[in-house]
PDB file of N, CA, C and O in Angstrom:
ATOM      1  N   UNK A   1      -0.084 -10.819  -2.802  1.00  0.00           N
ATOM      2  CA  UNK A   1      -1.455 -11.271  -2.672  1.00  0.00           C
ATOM      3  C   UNK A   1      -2.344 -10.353  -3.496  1.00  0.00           C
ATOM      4  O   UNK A   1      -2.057  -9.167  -3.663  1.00  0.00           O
ATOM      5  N   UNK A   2      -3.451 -10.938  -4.016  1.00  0.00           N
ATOM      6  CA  UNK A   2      -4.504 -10.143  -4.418  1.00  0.00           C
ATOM      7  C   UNK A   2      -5.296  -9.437  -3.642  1.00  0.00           C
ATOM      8  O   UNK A   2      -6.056  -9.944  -2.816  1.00  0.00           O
ATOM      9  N   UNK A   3      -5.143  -7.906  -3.907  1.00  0.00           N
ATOM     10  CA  UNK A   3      -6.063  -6.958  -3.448  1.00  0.00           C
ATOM     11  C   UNK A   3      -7.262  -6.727  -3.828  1.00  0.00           C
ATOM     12  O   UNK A   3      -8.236  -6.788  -3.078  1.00  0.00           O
ATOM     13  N   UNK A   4      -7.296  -6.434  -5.052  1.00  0.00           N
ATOM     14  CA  UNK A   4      -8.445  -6.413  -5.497  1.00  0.00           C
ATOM     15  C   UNK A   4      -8.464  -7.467  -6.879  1.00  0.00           C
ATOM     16  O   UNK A   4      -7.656  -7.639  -7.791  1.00  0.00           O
ATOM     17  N   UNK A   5     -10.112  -8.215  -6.480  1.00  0.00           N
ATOM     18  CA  UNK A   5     -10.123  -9.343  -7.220  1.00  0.00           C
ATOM     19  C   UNK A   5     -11.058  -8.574  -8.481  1.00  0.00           C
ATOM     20  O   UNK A   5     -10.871  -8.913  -9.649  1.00  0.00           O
ATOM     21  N   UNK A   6     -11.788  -7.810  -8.224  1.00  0.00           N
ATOM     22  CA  UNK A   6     -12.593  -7.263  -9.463  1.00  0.00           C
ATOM     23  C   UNK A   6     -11.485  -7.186 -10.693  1.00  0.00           C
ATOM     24  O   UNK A   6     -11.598  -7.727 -11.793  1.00  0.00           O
ATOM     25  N   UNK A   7     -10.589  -6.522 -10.306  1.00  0.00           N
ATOM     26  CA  UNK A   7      -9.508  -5.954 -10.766  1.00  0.00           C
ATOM     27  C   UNK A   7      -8.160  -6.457 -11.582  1.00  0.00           C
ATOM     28  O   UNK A   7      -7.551  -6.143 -12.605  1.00  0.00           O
ATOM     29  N   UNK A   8      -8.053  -7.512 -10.425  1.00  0.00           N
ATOM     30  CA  UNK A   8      -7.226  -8.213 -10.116  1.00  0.00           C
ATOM     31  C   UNK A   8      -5.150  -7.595  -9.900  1.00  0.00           C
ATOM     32  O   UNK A   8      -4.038  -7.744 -10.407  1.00  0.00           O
ATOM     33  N   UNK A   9      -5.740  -7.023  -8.991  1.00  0.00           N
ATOM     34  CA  UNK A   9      -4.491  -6.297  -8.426  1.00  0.00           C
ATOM     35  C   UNK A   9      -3.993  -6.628  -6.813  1.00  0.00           C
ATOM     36  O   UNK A   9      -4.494  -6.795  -5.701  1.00  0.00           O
ATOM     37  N   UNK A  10      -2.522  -6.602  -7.549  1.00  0.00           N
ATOM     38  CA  UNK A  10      -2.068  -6.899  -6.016  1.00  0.00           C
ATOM     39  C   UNK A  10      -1.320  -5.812  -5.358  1.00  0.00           C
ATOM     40  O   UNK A  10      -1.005  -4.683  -5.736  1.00  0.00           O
ATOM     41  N   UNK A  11      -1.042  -6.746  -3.813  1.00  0.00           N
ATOM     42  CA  UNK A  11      -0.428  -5.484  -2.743  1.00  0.00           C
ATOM     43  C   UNK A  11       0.557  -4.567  -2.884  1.00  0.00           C
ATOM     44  O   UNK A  11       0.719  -3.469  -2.353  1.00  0.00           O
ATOM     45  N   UNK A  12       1.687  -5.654  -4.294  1.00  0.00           N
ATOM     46  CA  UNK A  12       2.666  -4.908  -4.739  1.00  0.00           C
ATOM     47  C   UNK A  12       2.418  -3.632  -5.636  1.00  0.00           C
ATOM     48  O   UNK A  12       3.122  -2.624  -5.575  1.00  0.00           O
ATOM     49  N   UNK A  13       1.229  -3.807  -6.556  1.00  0.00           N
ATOM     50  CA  UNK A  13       0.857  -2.789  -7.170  1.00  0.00           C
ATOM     51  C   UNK A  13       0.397  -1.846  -6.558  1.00  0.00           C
ATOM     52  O   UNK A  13       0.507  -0.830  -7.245  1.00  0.00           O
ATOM     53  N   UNK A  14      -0.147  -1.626  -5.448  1.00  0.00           N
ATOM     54  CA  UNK A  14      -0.715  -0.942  -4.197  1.00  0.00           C
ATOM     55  C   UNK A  14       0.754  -0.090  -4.056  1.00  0.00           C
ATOM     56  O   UNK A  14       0.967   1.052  -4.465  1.00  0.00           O
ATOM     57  N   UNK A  15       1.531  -0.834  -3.479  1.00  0.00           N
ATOM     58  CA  UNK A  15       2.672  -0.293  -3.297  1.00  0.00           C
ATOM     59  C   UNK A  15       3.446   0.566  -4.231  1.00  0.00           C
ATOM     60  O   UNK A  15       3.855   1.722  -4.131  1.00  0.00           O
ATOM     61  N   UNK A  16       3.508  -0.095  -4.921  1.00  0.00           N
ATOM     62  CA  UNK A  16       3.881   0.479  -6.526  1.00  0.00           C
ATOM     63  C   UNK A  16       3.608   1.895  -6.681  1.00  0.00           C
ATOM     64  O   UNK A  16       4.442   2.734  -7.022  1.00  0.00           O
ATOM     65  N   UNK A  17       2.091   2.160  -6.343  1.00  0.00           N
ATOM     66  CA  UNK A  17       1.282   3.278  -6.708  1.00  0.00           C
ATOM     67  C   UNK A  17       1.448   4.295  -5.587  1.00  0.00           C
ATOM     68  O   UNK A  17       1.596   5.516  -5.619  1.00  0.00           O
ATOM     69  N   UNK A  18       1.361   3.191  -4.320  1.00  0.00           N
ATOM     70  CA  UNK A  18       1.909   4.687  -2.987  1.00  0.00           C
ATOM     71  C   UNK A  18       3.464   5.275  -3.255  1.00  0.00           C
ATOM     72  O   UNK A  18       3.762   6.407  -2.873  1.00  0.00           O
ATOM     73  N   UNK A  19       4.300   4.517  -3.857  1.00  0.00           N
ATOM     74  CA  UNK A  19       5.541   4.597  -3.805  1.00  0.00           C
ATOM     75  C   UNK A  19       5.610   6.156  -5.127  1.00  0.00           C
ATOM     76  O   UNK A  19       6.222   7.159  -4.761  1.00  0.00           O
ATOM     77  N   UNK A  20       5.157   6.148  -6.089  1.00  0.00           N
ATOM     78  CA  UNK A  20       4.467   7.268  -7.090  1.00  0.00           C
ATOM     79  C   UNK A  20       3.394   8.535  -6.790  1.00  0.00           C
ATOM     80  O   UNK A  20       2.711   9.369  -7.385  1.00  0.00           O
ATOM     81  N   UNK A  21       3.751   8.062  -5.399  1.00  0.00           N
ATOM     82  CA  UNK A  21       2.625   9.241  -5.128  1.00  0.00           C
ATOM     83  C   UNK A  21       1.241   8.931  -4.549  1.00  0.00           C
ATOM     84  O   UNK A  21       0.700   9.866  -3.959  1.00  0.00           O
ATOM     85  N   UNK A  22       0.628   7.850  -4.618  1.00  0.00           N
ATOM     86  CA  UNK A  22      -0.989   7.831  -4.533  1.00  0.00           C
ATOM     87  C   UNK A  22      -1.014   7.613  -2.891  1.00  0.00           C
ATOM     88  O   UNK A  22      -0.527   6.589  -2.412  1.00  0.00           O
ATOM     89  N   UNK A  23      -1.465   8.384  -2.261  1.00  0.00           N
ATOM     90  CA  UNK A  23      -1.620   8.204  -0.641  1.00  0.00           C
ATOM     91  C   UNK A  23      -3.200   8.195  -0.241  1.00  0.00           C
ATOM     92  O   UNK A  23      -3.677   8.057   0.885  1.00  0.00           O
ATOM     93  N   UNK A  24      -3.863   8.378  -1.456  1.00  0.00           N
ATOM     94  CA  UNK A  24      -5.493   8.272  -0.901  1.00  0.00           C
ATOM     95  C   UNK A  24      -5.767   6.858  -1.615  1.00  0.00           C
ATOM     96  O   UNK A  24      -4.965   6.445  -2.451  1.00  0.00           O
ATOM     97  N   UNK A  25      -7.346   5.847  -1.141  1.00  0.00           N
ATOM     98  CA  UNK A  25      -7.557   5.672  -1.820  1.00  0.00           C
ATOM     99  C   UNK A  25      -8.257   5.883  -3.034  1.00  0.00           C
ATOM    100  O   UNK A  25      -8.454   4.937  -3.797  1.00  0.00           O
ATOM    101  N   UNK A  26      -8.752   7.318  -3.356  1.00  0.00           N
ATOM    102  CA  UNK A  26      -9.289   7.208  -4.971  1.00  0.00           C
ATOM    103  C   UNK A  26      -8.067   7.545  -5.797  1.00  0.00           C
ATOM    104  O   UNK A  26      -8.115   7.572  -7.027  1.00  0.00           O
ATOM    105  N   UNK A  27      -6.742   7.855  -4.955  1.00  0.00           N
ATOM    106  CA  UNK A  27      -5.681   7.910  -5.774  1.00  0.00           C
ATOM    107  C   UNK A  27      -4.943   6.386  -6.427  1.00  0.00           C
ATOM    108  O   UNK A  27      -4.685   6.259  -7.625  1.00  0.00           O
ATOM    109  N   UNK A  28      -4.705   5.415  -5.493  1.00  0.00           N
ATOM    110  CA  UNK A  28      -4.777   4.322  -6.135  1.00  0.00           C
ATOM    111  C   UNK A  28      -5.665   4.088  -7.070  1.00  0.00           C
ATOM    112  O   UNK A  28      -5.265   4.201  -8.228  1.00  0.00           O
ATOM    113  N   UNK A  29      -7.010   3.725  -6.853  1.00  0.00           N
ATOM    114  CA  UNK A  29      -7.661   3.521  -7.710  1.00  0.00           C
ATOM    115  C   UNK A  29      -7.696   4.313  -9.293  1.00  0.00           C
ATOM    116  O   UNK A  29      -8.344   4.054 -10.307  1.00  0.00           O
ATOM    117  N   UNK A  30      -6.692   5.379  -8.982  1.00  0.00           N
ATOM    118  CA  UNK A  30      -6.809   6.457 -10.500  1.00  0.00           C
ATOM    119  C   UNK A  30      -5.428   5.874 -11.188  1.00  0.00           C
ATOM    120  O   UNK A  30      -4.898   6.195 -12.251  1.00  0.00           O
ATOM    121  N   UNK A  31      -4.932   4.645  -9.939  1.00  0.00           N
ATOM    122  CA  UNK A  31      -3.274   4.777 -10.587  1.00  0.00           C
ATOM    123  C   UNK A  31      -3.510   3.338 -11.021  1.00  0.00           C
ATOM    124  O   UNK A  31      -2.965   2.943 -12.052  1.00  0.00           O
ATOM    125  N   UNK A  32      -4.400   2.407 -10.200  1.00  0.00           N
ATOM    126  CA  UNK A  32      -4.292   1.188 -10.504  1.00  0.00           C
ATOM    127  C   UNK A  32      -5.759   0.543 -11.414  1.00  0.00           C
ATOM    128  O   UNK A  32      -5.747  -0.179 -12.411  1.00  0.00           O
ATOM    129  N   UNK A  33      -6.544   0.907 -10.919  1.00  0.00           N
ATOM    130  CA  UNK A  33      -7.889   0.786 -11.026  1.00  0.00           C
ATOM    131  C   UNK A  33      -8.629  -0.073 -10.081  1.00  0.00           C
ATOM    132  O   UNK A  33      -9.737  -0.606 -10.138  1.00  0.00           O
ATOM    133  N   UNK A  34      -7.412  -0.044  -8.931  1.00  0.00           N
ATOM    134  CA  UNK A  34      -7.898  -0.724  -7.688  1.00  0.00           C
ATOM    135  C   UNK A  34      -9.080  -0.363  -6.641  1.00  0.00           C
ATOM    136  O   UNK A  34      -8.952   0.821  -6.331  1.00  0.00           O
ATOM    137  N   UNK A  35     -10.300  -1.018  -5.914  1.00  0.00           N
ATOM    138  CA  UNK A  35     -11.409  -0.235  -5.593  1.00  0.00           C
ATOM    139  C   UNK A  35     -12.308   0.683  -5.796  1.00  0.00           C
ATOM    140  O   UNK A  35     -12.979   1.433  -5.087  1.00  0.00           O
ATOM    141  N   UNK A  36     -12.126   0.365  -7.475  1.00  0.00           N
ATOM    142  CA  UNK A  36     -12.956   1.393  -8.378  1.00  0.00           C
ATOM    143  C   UNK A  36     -14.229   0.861  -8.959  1.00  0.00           C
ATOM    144  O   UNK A  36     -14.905   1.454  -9.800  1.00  0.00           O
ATOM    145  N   UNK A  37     -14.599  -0.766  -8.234  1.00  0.00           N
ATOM    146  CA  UNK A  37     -15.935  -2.077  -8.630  1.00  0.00           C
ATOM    147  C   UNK A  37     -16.797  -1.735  -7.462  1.00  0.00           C
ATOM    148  O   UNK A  37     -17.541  -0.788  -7.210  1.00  0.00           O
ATOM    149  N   UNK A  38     -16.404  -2.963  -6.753  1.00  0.00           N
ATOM    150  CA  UNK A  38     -17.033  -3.475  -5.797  1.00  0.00           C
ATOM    151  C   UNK A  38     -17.127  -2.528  -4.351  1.00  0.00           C
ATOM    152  O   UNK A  38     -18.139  -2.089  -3.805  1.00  0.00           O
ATOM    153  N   UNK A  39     -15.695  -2.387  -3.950  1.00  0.00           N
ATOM    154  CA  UNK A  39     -15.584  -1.417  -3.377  1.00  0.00           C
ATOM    155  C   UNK A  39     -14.845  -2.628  -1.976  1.00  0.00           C
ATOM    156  O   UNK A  39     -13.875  -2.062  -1.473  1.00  0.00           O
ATOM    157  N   UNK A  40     -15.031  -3.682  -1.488  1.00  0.00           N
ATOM    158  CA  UNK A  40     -14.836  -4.631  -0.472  1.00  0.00           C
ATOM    159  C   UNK A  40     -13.224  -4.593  -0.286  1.00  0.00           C
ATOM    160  O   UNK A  40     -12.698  -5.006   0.747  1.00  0.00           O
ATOM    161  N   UNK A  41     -12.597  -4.144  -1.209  1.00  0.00           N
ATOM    162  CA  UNK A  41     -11.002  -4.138  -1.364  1.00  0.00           C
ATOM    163  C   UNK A  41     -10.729  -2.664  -0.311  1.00  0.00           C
ATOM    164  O   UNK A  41      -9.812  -2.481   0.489  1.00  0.00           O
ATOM    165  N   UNK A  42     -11.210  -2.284  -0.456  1.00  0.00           N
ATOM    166  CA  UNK A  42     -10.585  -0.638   0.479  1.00  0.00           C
ATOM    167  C   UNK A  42     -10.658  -0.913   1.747  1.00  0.00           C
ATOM    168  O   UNK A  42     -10.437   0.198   2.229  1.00  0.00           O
ATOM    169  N   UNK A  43     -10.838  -1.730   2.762  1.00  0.00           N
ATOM    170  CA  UNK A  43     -10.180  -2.131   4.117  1.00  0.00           C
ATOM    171  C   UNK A  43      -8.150  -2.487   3.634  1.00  0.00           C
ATOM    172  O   UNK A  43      -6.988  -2.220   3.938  1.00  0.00           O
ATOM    173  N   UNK A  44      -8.831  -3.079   2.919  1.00  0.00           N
ATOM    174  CA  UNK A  44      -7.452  -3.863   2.729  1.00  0.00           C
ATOM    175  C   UNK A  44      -6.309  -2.555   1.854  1.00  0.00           C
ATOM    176  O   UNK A  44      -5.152  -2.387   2.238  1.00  0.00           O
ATOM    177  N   UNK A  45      -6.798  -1.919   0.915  1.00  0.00           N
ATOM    178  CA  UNK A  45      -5.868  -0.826   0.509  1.00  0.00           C
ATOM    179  C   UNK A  45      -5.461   0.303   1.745  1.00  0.00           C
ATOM    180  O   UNK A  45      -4.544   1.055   2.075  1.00  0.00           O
ATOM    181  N   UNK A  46      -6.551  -0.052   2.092  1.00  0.00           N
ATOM    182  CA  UNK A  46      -6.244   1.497   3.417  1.00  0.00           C
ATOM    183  C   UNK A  46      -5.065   0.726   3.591  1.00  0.00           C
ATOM    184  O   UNK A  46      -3.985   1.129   3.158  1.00  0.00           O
ATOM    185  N   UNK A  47      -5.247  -0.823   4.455  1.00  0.00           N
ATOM    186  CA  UNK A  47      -3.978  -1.251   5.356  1.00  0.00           C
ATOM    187  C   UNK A  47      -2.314  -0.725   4.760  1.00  0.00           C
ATOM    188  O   UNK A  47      -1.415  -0.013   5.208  1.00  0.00           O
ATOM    189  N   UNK A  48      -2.575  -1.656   3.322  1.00  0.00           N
ATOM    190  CA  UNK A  48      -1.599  -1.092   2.831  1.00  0.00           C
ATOM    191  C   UNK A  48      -1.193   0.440   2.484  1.00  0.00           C
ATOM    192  O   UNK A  48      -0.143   0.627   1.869  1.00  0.00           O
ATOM    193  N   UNK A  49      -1.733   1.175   2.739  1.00  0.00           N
ATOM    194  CA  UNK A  49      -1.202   2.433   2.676  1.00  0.00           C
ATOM    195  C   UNK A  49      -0.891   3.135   3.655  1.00  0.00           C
ATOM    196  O   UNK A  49      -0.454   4.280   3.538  1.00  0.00           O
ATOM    197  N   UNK A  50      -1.135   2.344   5.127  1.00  0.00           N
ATOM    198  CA  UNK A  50      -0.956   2.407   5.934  1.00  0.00           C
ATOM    199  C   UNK A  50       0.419   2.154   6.773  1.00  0.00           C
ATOM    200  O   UNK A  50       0.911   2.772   7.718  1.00  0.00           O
ATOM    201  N   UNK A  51       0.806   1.102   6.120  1.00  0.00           N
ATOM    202  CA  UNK A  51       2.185   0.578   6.301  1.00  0.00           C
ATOM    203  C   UNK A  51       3.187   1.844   6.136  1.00  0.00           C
ATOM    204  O   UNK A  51       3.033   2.814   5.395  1.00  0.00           O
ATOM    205  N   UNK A  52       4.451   1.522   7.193  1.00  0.00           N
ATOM    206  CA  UNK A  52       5.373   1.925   6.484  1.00  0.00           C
ATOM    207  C   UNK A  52       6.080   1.790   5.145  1.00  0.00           C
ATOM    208  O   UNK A  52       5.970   0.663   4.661  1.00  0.00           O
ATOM    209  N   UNK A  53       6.707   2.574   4.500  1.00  0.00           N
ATOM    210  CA  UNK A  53       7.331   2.161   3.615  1.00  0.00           C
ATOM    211  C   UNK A  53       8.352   1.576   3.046  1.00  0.00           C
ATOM    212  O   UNK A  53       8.540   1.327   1.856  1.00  0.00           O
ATOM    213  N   UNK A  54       9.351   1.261   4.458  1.00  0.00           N
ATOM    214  CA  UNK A  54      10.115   0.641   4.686  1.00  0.00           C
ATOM    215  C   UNK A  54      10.767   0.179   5.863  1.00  0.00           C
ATOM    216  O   UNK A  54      10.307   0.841   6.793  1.00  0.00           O
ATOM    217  N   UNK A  55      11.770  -0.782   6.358  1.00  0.00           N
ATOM    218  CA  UNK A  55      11.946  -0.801   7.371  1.00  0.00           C
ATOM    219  C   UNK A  55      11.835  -0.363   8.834  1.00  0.00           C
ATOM    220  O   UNK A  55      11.283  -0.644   9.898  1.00  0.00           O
ATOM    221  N   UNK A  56      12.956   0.761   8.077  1.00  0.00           N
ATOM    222  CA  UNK A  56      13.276   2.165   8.899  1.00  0.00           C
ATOM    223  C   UNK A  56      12.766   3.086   8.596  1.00  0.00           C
ATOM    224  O   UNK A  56      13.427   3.773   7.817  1.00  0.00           O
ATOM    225  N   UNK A  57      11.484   3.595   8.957  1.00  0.00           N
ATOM    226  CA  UNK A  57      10.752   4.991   8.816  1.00  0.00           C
ATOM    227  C   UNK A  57      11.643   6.073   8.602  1.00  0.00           C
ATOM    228  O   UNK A  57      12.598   6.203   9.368  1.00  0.00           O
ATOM    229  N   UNK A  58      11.440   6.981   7.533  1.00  0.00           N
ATOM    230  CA  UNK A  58      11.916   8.026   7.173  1.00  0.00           C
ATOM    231  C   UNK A  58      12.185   9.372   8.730  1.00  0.00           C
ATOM    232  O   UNK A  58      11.026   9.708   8.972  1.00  0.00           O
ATOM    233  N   UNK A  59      12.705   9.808   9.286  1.00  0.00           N
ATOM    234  CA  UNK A  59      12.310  11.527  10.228  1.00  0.00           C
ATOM    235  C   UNK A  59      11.028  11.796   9.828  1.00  0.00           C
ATOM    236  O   UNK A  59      10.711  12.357   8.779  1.00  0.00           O
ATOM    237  N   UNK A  60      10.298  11.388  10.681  1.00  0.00           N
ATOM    238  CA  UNK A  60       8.586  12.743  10.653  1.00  0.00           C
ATOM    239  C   UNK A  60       7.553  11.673   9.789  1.00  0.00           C
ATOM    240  O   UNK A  60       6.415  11.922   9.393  1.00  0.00           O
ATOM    241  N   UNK A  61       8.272  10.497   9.644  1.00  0.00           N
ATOM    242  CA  UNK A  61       7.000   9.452   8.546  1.00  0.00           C
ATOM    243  C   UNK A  61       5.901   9.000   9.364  1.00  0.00           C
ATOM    244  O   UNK A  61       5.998   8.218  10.310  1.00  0.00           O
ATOM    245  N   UNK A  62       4.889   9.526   8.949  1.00  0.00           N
ATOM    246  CA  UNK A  62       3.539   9.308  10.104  1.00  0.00           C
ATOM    247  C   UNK A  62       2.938   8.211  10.256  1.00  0.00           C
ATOM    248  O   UNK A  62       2.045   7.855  11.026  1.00  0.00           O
ATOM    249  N   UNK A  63       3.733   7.501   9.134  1.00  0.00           N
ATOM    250  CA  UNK A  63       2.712   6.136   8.922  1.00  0.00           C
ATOM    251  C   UNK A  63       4.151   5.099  10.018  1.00  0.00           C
ATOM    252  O   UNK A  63       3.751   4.040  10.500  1.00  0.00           O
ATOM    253  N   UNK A  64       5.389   5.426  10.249  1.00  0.00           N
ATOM    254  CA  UNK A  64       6.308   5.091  11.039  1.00  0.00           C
ATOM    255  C   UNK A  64       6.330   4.971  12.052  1.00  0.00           C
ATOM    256  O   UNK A  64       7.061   4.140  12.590  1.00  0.00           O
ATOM    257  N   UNK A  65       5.526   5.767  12.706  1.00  0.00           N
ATOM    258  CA  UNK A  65       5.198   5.983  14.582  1.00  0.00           C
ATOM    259  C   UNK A  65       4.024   5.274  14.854  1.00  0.00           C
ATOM    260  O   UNK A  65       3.862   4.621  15.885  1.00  0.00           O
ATOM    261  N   UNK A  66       3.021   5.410  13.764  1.00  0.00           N
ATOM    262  CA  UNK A  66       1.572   4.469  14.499  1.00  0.00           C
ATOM    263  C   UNK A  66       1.838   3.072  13.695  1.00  0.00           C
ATOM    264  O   UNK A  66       1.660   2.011  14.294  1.00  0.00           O
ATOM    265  N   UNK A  67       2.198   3.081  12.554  1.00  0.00           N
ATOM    266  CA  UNK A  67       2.496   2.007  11.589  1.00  0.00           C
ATOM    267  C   UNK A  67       2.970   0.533  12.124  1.00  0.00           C
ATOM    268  O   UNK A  67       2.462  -0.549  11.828  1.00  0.00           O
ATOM    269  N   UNK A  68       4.311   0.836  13.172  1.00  0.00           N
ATOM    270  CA  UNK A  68       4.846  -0.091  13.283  1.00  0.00           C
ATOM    271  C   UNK A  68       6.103  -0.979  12.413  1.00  0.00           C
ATOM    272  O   UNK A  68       6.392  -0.255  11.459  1.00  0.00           O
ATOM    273  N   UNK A  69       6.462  -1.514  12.392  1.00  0.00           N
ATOM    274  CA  UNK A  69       7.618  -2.371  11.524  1.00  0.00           C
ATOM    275  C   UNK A  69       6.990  -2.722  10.322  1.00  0.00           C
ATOM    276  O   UNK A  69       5.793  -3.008  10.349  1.00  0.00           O
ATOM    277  N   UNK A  70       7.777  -2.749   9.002  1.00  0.00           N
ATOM    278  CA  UNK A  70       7.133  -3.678   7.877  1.00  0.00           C
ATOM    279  C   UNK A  70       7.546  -5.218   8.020  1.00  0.00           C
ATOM    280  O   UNK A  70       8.670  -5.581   8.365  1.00  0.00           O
ATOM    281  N   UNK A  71       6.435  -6.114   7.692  1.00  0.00           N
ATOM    282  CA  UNK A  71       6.912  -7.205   7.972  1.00  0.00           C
ATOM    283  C   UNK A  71       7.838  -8.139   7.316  1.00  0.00           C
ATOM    284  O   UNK A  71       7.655  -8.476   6.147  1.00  0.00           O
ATOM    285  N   UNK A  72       9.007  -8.653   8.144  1.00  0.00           N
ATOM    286  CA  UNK A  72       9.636  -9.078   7.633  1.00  0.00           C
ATOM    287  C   UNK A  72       9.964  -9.846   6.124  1.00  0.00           C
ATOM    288  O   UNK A  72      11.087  -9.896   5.623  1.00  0.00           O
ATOM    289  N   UNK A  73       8.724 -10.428   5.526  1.00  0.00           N
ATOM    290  CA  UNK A  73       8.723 -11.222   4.203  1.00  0.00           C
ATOM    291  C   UNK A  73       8.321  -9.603   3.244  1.00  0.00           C
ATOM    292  O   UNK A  73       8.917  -9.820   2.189  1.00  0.00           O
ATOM    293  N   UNK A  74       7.920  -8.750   3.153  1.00  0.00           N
ATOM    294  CA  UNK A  74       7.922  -7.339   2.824  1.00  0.00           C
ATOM    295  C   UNK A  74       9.497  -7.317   2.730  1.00  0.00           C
ATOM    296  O   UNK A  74      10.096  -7.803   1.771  1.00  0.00           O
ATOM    297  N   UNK A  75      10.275  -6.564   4.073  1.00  0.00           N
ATOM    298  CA  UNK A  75      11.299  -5.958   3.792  1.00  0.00           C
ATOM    299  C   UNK A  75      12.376  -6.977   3.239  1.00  0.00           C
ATOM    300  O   UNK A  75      13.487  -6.651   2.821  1.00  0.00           O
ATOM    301  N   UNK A  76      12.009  -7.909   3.285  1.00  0.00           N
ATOM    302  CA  UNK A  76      13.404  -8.594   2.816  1.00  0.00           C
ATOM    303  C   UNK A  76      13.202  -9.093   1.557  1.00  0.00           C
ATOM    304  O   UNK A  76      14.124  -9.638   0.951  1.00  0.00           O
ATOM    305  N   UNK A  77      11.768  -8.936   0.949  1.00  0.00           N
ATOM    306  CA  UNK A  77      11.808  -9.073  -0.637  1.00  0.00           C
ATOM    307  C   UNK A  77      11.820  -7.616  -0.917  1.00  0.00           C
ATOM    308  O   UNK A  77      11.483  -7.515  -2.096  1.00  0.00           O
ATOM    309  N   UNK A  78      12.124  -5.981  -0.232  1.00  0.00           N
ATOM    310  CA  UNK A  78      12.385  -5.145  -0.569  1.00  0.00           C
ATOM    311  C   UNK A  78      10.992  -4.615  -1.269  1.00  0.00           C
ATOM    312  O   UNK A  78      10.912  -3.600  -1.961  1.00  0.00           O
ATOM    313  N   UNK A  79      10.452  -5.062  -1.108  1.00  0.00           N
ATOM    314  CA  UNK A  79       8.414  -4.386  -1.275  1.00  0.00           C
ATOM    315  C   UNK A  79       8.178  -3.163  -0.751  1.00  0.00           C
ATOM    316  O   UNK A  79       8.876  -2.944   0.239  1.00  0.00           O
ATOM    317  N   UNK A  80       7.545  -2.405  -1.015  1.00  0.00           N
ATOM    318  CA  UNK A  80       7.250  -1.160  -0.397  1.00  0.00           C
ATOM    319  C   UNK A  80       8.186  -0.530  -0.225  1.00  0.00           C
ATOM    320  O   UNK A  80       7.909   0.304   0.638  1.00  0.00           O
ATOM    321  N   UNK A  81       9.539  -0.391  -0.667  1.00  0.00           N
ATOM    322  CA  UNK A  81      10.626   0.925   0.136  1.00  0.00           C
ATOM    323  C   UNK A  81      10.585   1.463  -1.500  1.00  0.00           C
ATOM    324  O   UNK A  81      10.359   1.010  -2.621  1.00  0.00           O
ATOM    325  N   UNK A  82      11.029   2.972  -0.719  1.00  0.00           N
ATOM    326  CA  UNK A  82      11.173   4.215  -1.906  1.00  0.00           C
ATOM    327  C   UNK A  82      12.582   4.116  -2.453  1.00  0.00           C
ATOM    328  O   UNK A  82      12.961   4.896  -3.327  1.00  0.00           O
TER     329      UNK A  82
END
């Protein structure tokens, strides 16, 4: 899906960019140029950076314990894992 429409970036690229490192959002935005317009997209980047990163949370993954499961159409197109 499209994250940011200024932009026109999606969740995978979001991912893409947490998966490289970017865990803030002005770090996405330095990786993607995502929420660097309008600004209405950063509910929605937080979420995604929020997510786990995969299924099965890593030992000690913080986003794993409050996060919850990735959702199924995620893990089984293999989206978001490191």
């Amino acid at each position: 899906m499209i994250v940011c429409v200024c932009r026109g970036i999606s969740d995978r690229s979001v991912r893409e960019a947490r998966a490289r490192g970017a865990r803030t959002l002005d770090a996405v935005g330095t990786a993607t140029g995502a929420g660097t317009d309008c600004g209405c997209c950063h509910d929605t980047i937080a979420r995604v950076l929020a997510e786990p990163c995969r299924a099965e949370p890593c030992a000690g993954c913080p986003r794993g314990a409050a996060g919850g499961a990735v959702p199924r159409r995620i893990a089984a197109a293999g989206e978001g894992t490191l």
